[in-house]
C-alpha positions in Angstrom: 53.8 -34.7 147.1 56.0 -37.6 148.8 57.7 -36.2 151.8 61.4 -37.2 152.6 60.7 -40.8 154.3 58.7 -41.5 151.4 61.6 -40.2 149.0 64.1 -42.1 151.1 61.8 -45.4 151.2 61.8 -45.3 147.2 65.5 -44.8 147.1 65.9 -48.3 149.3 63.4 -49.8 147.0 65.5 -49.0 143.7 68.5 -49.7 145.8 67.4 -53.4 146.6 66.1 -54.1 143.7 69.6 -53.2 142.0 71.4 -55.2 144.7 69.0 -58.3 143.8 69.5 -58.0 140.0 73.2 -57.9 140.4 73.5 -60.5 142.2 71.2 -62.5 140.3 74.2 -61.9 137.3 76.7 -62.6 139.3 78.4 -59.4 138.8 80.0 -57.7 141.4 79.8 -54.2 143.2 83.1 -53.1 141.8 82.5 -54.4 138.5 79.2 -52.5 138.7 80.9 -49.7 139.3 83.5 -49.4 137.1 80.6 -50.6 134.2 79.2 -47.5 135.3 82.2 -45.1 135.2 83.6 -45.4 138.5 86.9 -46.2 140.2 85.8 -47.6 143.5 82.9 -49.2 144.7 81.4 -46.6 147.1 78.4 -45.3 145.0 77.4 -49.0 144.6 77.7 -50.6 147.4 76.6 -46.6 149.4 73.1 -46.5 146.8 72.4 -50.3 147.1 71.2 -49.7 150.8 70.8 -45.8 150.6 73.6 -45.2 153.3 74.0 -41.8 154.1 71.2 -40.5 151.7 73.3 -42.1 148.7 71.1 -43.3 145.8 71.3 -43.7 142.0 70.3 -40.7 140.1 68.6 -41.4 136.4 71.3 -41.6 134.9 72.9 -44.3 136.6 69.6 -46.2 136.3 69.5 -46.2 132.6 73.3 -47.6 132.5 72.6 -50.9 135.1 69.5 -51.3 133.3 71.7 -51.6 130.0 74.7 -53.6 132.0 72.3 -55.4 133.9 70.4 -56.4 130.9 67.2 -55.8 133.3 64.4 -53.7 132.0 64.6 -50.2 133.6 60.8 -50.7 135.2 62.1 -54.0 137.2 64.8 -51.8 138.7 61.6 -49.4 139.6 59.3 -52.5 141.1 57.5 -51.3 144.3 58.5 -47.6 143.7 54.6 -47.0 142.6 53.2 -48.5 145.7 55.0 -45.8 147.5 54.1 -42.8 145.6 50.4 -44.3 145.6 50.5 -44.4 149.4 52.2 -41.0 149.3 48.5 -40.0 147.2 46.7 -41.4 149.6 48.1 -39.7 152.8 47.6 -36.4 150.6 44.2 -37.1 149.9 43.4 -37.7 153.6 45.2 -34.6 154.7 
């Protein structure tokens, strides 16, 4: 089982990895946002670095992988390294 940091480590993953996509489009956080159904760009630019705990839920992922035209597993990159290092401290335990 991951334990918060971990949790918290894979939330900044899927939150760069969003950031880098977007910008790659050239779209911006509030267009991101209101793409995704909302009215100001907090939950973007909050969830892009994981400020305050913020982070995309499932949801939101499958919507910027559609808007983003980026397949849902690039927005996931590097989130399997953690939960494999998560294993590992289990199995070590």
């Amino acid at each position: 089982m991951l334990n918060e940091e971990q949790i918290l480590e894979a939330y900044k993953r899927i939150g760069k990895n969003i950031a880098k996509a977007r910008k790659e489009r050239k779209i911006s956080q509030l267009a991101l946002s209101l793409e995704i159904g909302y009215k100001s760009v907090s939950l973007v630019s909050f969830a892009e670095i994981c400020l305050n705990g913020a982070h995309f839920n499932i949801t939101h992922l499958f919507q910027i992988s559609i808007i983003l035209n980026v397949p849902l597993i690039e927005l996931l990159d590097g989130v399997q390294d953690i939960i494999d290092m998560g294993k590992i401290e289990q199995l070590s335990n």
